[in-house]
C-alpha positions as CSV (number, residue, x, y, z in Angstrom):
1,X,-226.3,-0.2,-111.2
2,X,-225.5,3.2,-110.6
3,X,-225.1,5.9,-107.8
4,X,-224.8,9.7,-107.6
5,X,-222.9,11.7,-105.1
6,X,-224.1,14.8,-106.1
7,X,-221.8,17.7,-105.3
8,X,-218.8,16.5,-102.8
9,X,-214.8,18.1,-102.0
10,X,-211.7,16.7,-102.0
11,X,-211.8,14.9,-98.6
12,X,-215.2,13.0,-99.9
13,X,-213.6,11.9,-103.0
14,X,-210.9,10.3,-101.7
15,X,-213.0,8.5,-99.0
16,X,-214.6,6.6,-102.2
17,X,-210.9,6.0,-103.0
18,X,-209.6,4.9,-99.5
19,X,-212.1,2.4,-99.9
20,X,-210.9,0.6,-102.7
21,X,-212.5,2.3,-105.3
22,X,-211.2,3.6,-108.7
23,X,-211.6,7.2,-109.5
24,X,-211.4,8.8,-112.1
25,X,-211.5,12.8,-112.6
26,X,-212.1,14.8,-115.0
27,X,-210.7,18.2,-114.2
28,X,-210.8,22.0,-115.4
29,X,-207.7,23.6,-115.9
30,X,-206.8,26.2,-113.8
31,X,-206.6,29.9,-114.2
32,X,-205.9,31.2,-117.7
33,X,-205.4,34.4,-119.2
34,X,-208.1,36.3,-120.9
35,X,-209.0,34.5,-124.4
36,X,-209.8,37.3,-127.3
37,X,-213.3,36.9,-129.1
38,X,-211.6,36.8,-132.4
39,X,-209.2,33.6,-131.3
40,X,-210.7,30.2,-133.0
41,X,-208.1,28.4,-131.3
42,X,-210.1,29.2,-128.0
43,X,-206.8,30.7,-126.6
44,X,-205.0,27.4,-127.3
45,X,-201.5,28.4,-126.8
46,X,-202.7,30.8,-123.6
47,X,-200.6,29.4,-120.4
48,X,-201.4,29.7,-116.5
49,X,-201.5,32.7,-115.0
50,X,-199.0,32.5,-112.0
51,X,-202.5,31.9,-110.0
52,X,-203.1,29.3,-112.4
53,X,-199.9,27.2,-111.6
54,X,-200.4,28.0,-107.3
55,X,-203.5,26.7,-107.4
56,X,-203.1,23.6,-110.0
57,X,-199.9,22.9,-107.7
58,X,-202.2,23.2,-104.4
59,X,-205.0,21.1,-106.0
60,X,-202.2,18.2,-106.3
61,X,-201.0,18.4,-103.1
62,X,-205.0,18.0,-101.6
63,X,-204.7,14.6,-103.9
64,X,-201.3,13.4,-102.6
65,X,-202.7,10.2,-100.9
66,X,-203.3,9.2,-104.3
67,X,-200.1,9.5,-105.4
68,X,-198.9,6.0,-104.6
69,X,-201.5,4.1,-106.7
70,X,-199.7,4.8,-110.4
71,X,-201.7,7.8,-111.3
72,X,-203.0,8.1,-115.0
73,X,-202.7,11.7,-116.1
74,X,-204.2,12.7,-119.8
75,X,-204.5,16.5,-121.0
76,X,-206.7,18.3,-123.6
77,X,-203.8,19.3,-126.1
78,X,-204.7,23.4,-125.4
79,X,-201.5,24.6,-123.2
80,X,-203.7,25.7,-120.6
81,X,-204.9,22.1,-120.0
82,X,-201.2,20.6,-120.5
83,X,-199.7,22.9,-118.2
84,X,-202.7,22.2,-115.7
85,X,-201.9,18.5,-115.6
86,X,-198.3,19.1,-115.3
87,X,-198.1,21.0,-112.3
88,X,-200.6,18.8,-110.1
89,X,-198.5,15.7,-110.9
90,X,-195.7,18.0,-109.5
91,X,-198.2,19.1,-106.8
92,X,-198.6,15.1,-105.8
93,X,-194.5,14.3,-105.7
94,X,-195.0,12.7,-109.6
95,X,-192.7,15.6,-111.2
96,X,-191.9,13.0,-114.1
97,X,-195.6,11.7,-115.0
98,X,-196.3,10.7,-118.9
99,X,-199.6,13.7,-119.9
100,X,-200.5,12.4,-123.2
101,X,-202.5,14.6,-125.0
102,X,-205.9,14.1,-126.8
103,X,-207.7,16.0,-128.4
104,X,-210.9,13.7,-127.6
105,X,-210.9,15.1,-124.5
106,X,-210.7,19.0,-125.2
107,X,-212.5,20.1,-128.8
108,X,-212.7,17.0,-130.4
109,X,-214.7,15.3,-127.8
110,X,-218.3,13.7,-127.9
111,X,-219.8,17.0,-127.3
112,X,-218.7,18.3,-130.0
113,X,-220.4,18.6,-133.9
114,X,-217.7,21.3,-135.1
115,X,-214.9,24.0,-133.4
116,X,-216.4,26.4,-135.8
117,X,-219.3,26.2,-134.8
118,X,-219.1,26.8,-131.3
119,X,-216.5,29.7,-131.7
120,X,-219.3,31.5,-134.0
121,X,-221.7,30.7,-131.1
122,X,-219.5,32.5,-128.7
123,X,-217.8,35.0,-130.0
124,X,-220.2,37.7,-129.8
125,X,-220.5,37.0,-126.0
126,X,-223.4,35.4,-124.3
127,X,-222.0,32.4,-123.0
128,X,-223.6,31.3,-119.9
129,X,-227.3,32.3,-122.3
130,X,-226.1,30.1,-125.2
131,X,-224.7,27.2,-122.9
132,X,-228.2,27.5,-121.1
133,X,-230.0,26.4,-123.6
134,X,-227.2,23.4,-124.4
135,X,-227.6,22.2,-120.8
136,X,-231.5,22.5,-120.2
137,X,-232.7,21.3,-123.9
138,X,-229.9,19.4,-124.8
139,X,-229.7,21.1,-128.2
140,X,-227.1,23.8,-129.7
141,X,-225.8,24.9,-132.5
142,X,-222.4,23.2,-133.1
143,X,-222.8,20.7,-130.3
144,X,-223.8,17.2,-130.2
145,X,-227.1,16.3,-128.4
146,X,-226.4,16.2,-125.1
147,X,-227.9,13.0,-124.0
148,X,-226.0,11.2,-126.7
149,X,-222.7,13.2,-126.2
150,X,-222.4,12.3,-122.6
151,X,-223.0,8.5,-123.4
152,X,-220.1,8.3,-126.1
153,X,-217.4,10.9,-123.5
154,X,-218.0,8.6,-120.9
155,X,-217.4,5.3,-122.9
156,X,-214.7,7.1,-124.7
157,X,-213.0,8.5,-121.5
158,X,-213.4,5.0,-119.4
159,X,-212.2,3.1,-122.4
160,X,-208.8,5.1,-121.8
161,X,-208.9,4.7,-117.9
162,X,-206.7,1.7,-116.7
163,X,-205.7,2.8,-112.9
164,X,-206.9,3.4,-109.6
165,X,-206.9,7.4,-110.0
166,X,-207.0,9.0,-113.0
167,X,-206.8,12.8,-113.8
168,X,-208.2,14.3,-117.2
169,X,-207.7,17.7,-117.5
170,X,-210.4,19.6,-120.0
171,X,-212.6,22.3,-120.2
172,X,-215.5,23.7,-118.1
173,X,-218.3,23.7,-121.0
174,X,-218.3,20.0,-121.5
175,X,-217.4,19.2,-117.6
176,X,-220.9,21.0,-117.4
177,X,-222.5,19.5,-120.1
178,X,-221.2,15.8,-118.7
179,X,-222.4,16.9,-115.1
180,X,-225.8,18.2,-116.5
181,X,-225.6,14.9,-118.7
182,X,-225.5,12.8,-115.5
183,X,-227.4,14.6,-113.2
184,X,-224.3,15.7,-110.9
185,X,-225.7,19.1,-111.0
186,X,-229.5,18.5,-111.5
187,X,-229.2,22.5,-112.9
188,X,-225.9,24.3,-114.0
189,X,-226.1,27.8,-114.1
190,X,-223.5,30.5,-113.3
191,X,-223.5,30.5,-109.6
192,X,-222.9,26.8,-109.7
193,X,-220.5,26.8,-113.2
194,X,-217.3,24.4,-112.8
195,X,-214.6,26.7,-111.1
196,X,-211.3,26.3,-112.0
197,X,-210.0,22.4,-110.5
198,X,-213.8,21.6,-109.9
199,X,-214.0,18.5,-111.6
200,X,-217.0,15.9,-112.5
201,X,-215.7,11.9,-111.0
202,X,-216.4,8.7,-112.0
203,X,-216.2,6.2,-109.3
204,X,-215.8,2.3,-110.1
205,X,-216.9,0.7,-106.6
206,X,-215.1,-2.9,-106.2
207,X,-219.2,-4.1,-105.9
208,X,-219.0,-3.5,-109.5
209,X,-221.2,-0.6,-109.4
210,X,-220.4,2.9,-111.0
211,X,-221.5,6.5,-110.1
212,X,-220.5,10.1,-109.9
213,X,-219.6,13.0,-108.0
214,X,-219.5,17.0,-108.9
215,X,-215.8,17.6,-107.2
216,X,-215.7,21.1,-105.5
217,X,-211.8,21.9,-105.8
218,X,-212.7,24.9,-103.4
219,X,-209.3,26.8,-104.7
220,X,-211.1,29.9,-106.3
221,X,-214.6,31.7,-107.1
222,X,-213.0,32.5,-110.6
223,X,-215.0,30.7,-113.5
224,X,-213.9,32.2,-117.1
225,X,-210.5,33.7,-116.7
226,X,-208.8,37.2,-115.9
């Protein structure tokens, strides 16, 4: 059996977790610099702007009561992502916390057919136009089907997910997509796009039962970089 929260904050998530549920996030980094068209790495070695590591810091700090449990921390292998995960485990008093990185989680994942692909997509602008057509028809060049690519994430990610809390830190297109996927956002468009720290949850209830929640972060209106 399933549940959806639809779109919640902090304080709402970690109600579901005060009450003896596991939750697991998965989070967009935080501010980046501007990535140049002509990049296929999708600005992979870009850091934080100093923004980026305030507000990444301020988002851990919103989870501290969390911090006790033996959070799980894993981080899309683009620095942006990396950094993102390292400065909310500092942001929850867990300055030493293991990030593995995986690529399964960044531009390897389920939603994925080929990097390539997508970058050709995008590079000549028209993001939120291309990614419209991903998200309502669940069909785009160089992505997966949606449908099936938010079944194999999910079991992928959850196969990984061994703690109370856990905190995945990827990108916004397949945070969407997995939101679309699982009708967090019944309609993602841009004045709903994941913000930076807006995250889509998983929630294991001790009933057994699993749902999810759209995770407003609430930290900044800015949704594709500087």
């Amino acid at each position: 059996m399933t549940f959806n929260l639809g779109e919640t904050d902090v304080p709402g998530i970690l109600r579901e977790f005060a009450g003896g549920s596991r939750v697991l996030l998965l989070v967009r980094h935080a501010e980046r610099p501007h990535i140049d068209n002509e990049d296929r790495t999708f600005g992979g070695a870009l850091p934080l702007t100093p923004a980026g590591e305030r507000m990444s810091r301020d988002f851990g700090a919103m989870l501290r009561e969390a911090a006790d449990s033996g959070v799980q921390f894993r981080a899309s292998p683009l620095l942006r992502t990396v950094l993102t995960a390292r400065f909310v485990a500092e942001g929850m008093g867990l300055p030493s916390a293991e990030i593995p990185q995986d690529e399964k989680i960044g531009n390897s994942c389920a939603f994925v057919e080929d990097p390539l692909k997508i970058w050709e997509l995008f590079r000549d602008h028209g993001f939120f136009r291309k990614m419209g057509v991903y998200l309502e028809t669940g069909e785009q060049y160089g992505f997966v089907p949606l449908a099936e690519a938010a079944d194999r994430f999910e079991e992928y990610v959850l196969s990984l997910f061994t703690g109370r809390f856990g905190i995945f830190t990827t990108h916004d297109v397949y945070i969407a997509a997995y939101a679309k996927g699982r009708g967090m956002l019944p309609k993602v468009e841009v004045g709903n796009w994941p913000r930076f720290m807006d995250s889509a949850a998983i929630v294991l209830r001790p009933d057994g039962t699993k749902g999810y929640a759209f995770v407003r972060a609430g930290l900044t209106d800015g949704i594709c970089g500087v």
